[in-house]
N, C-alpha and C positions, 0 to 999 in steps of 0.2 A: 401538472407537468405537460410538455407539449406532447407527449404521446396519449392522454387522454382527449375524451371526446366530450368534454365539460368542457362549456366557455369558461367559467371561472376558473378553470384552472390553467390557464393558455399559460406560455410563460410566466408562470411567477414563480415567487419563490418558495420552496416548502415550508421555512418555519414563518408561519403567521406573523409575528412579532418582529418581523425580518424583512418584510416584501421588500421595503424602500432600499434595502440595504443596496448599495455598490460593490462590484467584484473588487477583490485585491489581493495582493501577491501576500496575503496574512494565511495564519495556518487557522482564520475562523472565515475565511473568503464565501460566502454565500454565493455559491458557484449556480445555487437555483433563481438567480435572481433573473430581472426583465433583462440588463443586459448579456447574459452569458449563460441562456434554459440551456438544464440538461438534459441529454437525450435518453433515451434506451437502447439496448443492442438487438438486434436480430436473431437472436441465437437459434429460433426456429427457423427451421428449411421450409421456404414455401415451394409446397408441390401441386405448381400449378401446372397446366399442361402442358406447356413450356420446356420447363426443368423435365417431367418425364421424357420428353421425346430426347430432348439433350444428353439428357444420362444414358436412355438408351442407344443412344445414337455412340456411344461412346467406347473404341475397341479394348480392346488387355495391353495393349501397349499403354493407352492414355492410361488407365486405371491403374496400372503398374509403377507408370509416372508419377502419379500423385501419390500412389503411399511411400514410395521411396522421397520423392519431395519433400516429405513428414519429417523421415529421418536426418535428412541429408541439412533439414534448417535446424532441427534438434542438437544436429552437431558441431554447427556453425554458431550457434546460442552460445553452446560450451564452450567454444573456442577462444569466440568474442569477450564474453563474460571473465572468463579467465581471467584473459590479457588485460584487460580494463582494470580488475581487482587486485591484479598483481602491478600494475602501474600505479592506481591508487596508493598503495602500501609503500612502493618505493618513494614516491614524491611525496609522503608525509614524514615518512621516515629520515630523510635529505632535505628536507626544510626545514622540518620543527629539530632536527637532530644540528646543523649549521644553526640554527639560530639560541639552541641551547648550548653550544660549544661555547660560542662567540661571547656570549654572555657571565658563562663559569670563567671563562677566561680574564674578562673584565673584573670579577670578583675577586678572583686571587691575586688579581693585581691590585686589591683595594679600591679602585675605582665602582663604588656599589652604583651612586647617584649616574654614572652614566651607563652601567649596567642594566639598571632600570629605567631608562631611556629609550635605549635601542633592545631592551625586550618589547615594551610596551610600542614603540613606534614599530615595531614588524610586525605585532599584533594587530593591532590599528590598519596597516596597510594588507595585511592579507585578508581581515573581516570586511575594509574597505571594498579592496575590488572584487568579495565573491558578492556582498550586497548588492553592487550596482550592477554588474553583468544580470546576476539574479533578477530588480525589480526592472531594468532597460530592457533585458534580451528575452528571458524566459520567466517569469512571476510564476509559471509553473510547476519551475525547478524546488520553486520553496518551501522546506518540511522533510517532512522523512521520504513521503514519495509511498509510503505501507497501504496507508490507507485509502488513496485514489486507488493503487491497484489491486485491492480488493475490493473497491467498489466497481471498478472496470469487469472483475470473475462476478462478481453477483450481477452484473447487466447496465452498469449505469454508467454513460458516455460520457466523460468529462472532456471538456475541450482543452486540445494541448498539451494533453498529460503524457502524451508517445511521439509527439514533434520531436524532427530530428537538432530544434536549435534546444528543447528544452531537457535533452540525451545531454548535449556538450557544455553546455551550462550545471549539468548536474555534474557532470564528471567535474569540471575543472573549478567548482566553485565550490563542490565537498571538498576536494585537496586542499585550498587556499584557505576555507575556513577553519576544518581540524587542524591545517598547521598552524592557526593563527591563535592556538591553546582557548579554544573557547567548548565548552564542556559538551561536545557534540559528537555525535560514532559515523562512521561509515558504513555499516550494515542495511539501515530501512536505505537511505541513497542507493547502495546496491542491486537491494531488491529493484526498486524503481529503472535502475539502469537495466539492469537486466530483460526486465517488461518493455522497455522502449526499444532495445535491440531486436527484439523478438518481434516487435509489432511492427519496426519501420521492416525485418525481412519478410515477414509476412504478408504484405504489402505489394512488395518488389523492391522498395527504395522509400525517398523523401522524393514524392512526383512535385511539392513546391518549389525545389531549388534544380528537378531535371533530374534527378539522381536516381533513378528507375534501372530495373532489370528486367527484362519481360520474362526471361526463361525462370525468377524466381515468382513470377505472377501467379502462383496455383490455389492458393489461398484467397479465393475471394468474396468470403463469407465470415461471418461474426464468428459462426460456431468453430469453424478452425482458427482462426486468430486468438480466442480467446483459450486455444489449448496451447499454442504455440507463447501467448503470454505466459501461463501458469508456466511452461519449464524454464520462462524465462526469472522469473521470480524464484523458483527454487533453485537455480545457476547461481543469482545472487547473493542468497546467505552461503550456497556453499563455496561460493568466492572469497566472502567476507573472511568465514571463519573455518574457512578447511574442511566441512564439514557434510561432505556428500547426501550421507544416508539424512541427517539432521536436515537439510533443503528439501528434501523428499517432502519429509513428515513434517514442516514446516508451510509447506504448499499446499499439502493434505488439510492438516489442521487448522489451518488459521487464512489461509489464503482464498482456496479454490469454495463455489458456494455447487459445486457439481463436479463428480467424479467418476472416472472409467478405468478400467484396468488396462485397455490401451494406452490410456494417456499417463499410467503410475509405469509403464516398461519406457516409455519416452522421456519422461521427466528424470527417470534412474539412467539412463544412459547419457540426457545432459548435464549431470550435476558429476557421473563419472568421468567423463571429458574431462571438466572444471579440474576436478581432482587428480589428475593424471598429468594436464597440463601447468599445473601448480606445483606439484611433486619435480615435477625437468624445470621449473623455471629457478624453484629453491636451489635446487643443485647446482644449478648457475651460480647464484650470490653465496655457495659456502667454498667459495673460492675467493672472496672477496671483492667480486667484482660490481656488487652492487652500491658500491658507498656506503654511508652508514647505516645500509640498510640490514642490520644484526646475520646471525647465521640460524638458516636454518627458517626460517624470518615467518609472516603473517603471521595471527593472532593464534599464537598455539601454545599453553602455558603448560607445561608437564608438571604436573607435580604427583605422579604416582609415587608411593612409597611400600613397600613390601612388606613393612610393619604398622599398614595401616588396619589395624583391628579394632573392633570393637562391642562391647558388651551390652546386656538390657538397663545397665547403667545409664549407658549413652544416650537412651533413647529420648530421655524427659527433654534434657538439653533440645536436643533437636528437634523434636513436636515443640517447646514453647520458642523456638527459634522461627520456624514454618507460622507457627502462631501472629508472631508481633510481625513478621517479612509484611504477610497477606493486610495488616492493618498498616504499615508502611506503605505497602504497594496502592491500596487505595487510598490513601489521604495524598501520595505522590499525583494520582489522578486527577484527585477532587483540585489541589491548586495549580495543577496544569491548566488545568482546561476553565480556571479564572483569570490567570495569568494570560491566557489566549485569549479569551473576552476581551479583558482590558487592553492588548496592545492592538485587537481590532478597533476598537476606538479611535485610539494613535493613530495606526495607517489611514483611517479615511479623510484624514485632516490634507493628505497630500504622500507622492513618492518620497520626499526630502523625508519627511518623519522616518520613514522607516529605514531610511540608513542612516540617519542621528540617531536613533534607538540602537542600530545594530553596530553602531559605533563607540555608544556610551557605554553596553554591555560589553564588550571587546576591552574597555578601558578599565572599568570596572574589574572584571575579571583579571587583568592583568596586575592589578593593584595588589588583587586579593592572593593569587600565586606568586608573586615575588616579597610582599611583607608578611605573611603569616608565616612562614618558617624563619625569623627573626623572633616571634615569639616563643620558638621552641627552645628546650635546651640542648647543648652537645652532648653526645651520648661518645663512653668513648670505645674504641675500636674494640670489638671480639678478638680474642687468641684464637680463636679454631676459625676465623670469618676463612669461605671458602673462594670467595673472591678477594680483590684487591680494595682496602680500607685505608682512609677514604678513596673513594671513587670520582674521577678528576673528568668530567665532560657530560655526557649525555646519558647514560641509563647505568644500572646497578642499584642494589641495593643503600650506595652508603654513600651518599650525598655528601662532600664537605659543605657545602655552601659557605655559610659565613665562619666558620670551629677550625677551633687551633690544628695545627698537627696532630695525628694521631685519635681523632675525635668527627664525628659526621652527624648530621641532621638528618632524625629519621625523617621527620616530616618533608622537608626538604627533598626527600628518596618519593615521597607519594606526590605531591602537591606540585613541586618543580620540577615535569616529569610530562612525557606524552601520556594519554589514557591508555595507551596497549604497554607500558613499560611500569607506568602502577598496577597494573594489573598483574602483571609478572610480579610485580614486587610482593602485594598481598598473597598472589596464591603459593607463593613460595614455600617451598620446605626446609625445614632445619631450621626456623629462619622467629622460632617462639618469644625471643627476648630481644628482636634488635628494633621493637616500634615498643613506644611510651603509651600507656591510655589513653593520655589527653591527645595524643599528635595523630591517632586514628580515628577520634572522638571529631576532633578537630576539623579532618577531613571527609569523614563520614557528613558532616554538617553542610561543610562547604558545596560537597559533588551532591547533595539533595538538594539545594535550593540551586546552585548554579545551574544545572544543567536544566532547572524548569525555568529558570529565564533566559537561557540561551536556544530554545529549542525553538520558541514563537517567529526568534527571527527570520530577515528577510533574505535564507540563503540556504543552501541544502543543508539538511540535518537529522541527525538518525539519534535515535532512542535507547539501541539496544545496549552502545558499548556504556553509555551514560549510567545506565539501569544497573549494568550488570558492575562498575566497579563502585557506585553507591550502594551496592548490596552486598559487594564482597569487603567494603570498610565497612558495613554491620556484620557482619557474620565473625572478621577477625575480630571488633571490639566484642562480643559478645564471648570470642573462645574465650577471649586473655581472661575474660572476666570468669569463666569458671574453670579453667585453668584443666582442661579435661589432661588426662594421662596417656587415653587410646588415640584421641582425635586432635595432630594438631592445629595451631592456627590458621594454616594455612588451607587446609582441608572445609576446618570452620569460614574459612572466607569464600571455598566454592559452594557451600552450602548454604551460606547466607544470599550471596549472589541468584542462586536458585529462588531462594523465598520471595526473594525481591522482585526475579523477572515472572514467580508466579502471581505473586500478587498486585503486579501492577498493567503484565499484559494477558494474565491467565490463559496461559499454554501450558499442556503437562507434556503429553510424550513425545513430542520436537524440542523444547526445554532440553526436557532430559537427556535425549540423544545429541543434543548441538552441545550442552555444556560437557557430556561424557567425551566427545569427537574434542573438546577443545580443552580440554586437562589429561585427557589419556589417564582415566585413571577407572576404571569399572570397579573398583571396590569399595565406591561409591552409591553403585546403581539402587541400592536398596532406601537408602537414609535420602538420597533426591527425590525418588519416589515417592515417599513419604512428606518430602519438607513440600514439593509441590501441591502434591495433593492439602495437603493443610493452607497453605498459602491462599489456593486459589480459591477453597471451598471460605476460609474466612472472609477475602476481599470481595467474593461475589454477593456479600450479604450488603453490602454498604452501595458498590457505585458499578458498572462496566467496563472492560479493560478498556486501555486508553486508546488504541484506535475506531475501534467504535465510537468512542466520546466527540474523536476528530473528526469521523464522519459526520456524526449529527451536527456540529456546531459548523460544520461546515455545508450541510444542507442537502448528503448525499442522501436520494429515498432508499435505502439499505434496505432489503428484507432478509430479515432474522431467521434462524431455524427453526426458532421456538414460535411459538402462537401464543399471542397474548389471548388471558381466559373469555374476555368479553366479545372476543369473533367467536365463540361458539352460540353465543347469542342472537348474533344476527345474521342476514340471509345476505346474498350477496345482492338481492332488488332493493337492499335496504340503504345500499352507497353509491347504487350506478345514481346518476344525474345527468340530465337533458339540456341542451336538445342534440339530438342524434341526428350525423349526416350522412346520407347514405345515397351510394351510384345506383343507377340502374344498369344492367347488363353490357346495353348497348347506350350508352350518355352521350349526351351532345357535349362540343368540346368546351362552348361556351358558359355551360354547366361546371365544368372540371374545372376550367381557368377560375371561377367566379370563388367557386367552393376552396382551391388550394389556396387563392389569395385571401382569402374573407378568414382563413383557417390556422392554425398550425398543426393539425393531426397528424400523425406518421401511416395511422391505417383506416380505411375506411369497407364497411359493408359493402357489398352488390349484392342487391338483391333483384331478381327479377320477376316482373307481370306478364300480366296480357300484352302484349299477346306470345310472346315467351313462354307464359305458363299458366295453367289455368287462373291460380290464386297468387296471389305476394306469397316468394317463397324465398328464402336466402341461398345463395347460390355459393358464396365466399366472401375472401376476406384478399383486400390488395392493397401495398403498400403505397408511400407518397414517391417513393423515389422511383417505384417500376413507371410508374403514372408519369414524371416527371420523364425520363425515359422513351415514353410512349411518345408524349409531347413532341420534343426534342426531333423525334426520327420522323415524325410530322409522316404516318402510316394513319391516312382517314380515310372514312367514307362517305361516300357524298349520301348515301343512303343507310339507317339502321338496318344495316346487314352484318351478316358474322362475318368473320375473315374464312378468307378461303387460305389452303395448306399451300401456296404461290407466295401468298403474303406473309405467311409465320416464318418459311425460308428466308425472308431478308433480316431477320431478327439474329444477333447472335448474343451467344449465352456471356460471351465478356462485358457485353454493353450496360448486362442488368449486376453486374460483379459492385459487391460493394465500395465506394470509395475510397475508405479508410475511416481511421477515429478523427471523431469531431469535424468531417467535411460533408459535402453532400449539396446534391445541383438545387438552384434555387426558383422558383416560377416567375421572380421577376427576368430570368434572365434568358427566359426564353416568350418571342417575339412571333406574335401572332397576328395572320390576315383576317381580314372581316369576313372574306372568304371562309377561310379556314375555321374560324368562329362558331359557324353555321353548318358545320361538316360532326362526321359523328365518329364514333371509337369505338373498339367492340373491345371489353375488358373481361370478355371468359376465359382466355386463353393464359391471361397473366393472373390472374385472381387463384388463390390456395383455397382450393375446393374444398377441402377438409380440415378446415380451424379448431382449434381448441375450442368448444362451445360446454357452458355449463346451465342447468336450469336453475333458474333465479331463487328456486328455495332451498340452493344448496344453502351451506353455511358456509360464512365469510373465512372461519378458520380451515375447512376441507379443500376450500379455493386458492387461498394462498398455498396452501401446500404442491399443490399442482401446479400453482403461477410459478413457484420458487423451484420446485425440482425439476420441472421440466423445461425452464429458463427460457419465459414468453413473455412477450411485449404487449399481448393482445388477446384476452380471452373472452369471446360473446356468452353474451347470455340472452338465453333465448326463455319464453313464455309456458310457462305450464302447460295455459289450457291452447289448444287448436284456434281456439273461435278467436284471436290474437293476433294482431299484425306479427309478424315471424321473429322480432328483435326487438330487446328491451332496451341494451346498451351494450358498452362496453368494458371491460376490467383492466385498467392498467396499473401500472407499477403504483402510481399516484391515489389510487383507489385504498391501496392497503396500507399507507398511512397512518399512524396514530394521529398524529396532525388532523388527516383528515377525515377522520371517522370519526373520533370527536368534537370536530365542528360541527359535525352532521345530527351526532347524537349527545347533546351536551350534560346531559344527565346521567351519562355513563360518567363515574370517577374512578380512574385510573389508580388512584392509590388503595380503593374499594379492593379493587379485582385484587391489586398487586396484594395486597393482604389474604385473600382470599386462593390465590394460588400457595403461600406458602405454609397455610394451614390444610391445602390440598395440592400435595403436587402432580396429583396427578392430571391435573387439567392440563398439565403441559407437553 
């Protein structure tokens, strides 16, 4: 990685077997490659002497300013996020809802062959244009968007991932693709949007296109942005799905890789916003003024029942249900993430590929929703049906599609059908005999494999809604099949849905709270508890949930909570590597020019001598862009002398404020005299006197632990003994590697340990 201080490791790419690879707007994009290194974030505060005078220089006004600034983008998150999730929802609702009318209509007029026409050709044109906006405009927008931004909270800088073209590309090309019925959610897209609204306010604006705000400029460091991201992520599930508290604990558990109780009273007041302004906007459309956009509307499926009870009967059902989900949910993994393999192949042949891929599937798929419920049979009309049978346009339970009068296709009710309207239709109540076996069966089949080959594609796409109604068609085929008395179907289908999102993204208690917020039904809370817990504890034996799996095959250095056993093995002198570069106190500039360009390091030693100091002694730790910074403002001296407090006055503290994500000043771009060459710099002043330093006989697993929770880019390790030049190396993110601690020690076997921890777990 370019933040280590190994040559070998300058830009390249993390998985070995990968270097050559090319970036691309694929969800296996080797983002670590030579052309597109990723970087690390800053999340440590350098307290160089600098930064103290500034802070202290700093009255209760300004300081009052910046924690209200806190709140005040907190609520602007919520705002935002809302409005975007509730526009989402309308424009898929009014698209895919007009284009399923238009098409019911054609059928009942017997016109099927041009019915299937102009389904398929709006298909086609909506997966059309989110692909090419997607690979032309933003290649960033592509995916769910989950897994960048929690590699973004664990520290890893991917470029483009919070750009304000790769915000409106996700927005307007999630709408055009879910309406274009291809088996994909708006949920991780959410997330995603949400983290880029928060990061481009964080910021002040989009400084590429001019679009700044100075008075929002207060955030000008990693470590606030990357809190202002987290409420931004937990805004957008509880955009998606209503689901406040469930955003909270979703941001908690699966998102953030660092946690504060300041930042859990911020993240609940923006996700309360979302919810408040979600609640007024509903109220608006159950007047009807939203189009077809239902009453009462977002992804809310009620299906409490006041005779939902159940006995220690029930329980077997549900543990072997929790059972086969968590085996579900990993093999759903295992052929995702080959299924991404292989269309990374496809993309590297060229952009065309990947929108004839996301064309073929759009086609495909359209094949498959319009002729399989022709192989179903009519089922006919219930006497007690509580709605109108059949059901003539867009959503309901009782699809006529192709059945005489008086008769409807259940399948037809799942399959020809938005994903948030089969969803209703599964979790429904009262509702035990209006689906056939085989036509759940059916679709249980179709929404598992379709939605693993629509998810690769080259256009925004989310996992969660996909997940959850391929588990709630397992969970209904499973009620019917045992035909329980306490638990009906329906109930069975939010249960399955559970097992399914346990065992494929292994989350338990944001799970549980996001699917209790999105069925209203707590008399549930005990048997989810349980189906999760089962789920996840079976799938975690086979593979990793699935956005982890996206990070690795995508090349983010992720670190894990866990410790793998064989860092207790080794020391951390055992993986630093040479050669080390290192400033003297006061450097000549010609030095610095020579070293930044020769380099890509992000941080380098000062260490100072004689005659500074009696012996080599390490002084600090200073980054490239303070350096760069330095450069720039062209503050030398013609003599190795320290600055005097005349010269540190002309510095201000905006100057050294971080850029943003994925930018940063370059050393080709600053233009130096021969003069100036031969002049000198005095880097006490900006250098973090007090660095994270460890001694080399720590253990590599104690190390990490401190690299990860205290969220560093840069830890020295310095020498046991005195009689030692003062610095061994350095620890970066690239350092704790599996990758690269087994290159380093190749006689460690990883499937060794891995056996070894689970006959010991306590190694972990």
């Amino acid at each position: 990685m370019p933040d280590s201080t190994t040559e070998d490791s300058v830009a390249v790419a993390l998985l070995p077997s990968l270097r050559h690879a090319t970036n691309s707007s694929s969800q296996v994009a080797i983002v670590g490659s030579n052309l597109c290194p990723v970087e690390s974030l800053d999340y440590e505060i350098a307290e160089n002497d600098f930064f103290k005078q500034d802070w202290r220089a700093r009255s209760k006004t300004q300081i009052f300013q910046y924690v209200f600034m806190k709140w005040l983008l907190c609520f602007f998150v919520g705002i935002i996020v809302s409005l975007i999730g509730f526009t989402n929802n309308l424009a898929v609702e009014n698209l895919a809802g007009v284009k399923f009318v238009v098409t019911s209509n054609m059928m009942l007029a017997g016109r099927y062959s041009m019915g299937f026409f102009v389904f398929t050709v709006t298909n086609l044109l909506l997966t059309l244009f989110a692909s090419v906006i997607t690979a032309f405009v933003a290649p960033a927008a592509a995916g769910s968007g989950i897994p960048e931004v929690k590699a973004y909270l664990n520290g890893v800088d991917a470029p483009e991932i919070f750009s304000l073209r790769t915000l409106l590309v996700k927005i307007i090309g999630n709408i055009s693709a879910v309406s274009g019925s291809l088996l994909i959610g708006k949920a991780g897209p959410m997330v995603h949007t949400g983290a880029c609204v928060a990061s481009i306010l964080g910021q002040g604006g989009s400084k590429r296109y001019g679009l700044t705000w100075r008075w929002l400029r207060y955030f000008n460091n990693d470590r606030d942005r990357r809190d202002l991201v987290t409420c931004g992520s937990a805004a957008g599930i509880a955009a998606s799905f209503r689901a406040p508290v469930g955003g909270v604990l979703f941001a908690l558990e699966e998102m953030s890789s660092w946690w504060r109780s300041a930042l859990l009273w911020r993240i609940f007041f923006s996700t309360a916003v979302v919810a408040i302004v979600l609640r007024a906007l509903i109220d608006v459309c159950l007047s009807g003024k939203c189009g077809l956009f239902g009453k009462g509307g977002l992804i809310v499926f009620d299906v409490y029942s006041e005779n939902a009870s159940y006995h220690l009967g029930d329980v077997l059902p549900v543990l072997l249900l929790g059972f086969f989900g968590g085996i579900l949910g990993s093999i759903y993994n295992f052929l995702l993430e080959k299924v991404l393999r292989a269309y990374n192949y496809i993309y590297e042949k060229g952009v065309a590929w990947k929108i004839i891929l996301a064309c073929a599937i759009s086609i495909f798929t359209s094949c498959l929703l319009f002729g399989l419920p022709f192989l179903a049979s009519c089922q006919p009309c219930p006497a007690d049906a509580l709605e109108e049978c059949p059901t003539i346009g867009r959503s309901g339970n009782f699809k006529k599609y192709q059945c005489p009068p008086g008769h409807y296709n259940d399948l037809a009710s799942l399959i020809f059908n938005t994903n948030d309207d089969a969803i209703k239709n599964l979790f429904s109540k009262n509702t035990d005999f209006e689906f056939h076996y085989l036509s759940v069966l059916v679709f249980f089949i179709t929404c598992f494999f379709l939605s693993i080959l629509s998810y690769g594609i080259v256009a925004p796409a989310g996992l969660f809604v996909p997940v959850i109604v391929t588990g709630a068609s397992y969970g209904r085929f499973v009620g019917m099949l045992l035909g329980s008395k306490n638990l009906n179907d329906g109930l069975y289908a939010v249960l399955g849905a559970a097992s399914f999102l346990g065992g494929s993204m292994r989350m338990t208690v944001s799970l549980c709270v996001i699917l209790l917020e999105l069925t209203n039904n707590l008399l549930l809370l005990p048997m989810m508890m349980v189906v999760l817990l089962i789920s996840k504890t079976v799938a975690d034996a086979f593979n990793a949930n699935i956005y982890n799996l996206i990070m690795k095959i995508k090349g983010f250095p992720y670190l894990h909570s866990h410790v793998e056993p064989y860092m207790r093995q080794l020391t951390v002198g055992d993986v630093v590597t040479g050669p080390l570069q290192v400033f003297k106190g006061i450097e000549k500039i010609e030095t610095i020019v020579h070293v930044l360009k020769t380099t890509n390091h992000n941080g380098f030693p000062v260490v100072d001598g004689p005659p500074l100091a009696p012996a080599s002694v390490l002084y600090g730790l200073i980054l490239r862009d303070h350096i760069l910074t330095l450069l720039k403002k062209r503050v030398f001296l013609s003599s190795p002398v320290a600055f005097d407090s005349n010269t540190l006055a002309q510095f201000k503290a905006d100057e050294f404020a971080k850029k943003g994500s994925g930018r940063g000043d370059r050393i080709e771009d600053v233009e130096l005299s021969e003069e100036e060459l031969n002049m000198y710099l005095d880097l006490h002043p900006f250098s973090n006197a007090s660095p994270y330093t460890v001694l080399e006989t720590m253990s590599l697993a104690k190390a990490l632990v401190l690299f990860r929770e205290v969220g560093l880019r840069h830890i020295l390790v310095i020498p046991k003994s005195s009689n030692r030049p003062p610095l061994v190396g350095i620890l970066t993110r690239h350092d704790f590697m599996p990758e690269h601690i087994l290159g380093l020690r190749p006689t460690l076997s990883r499937s060794r340990w891995k056996r070894l921890r689970i006959r010991l777990p306590f190694l972990s």
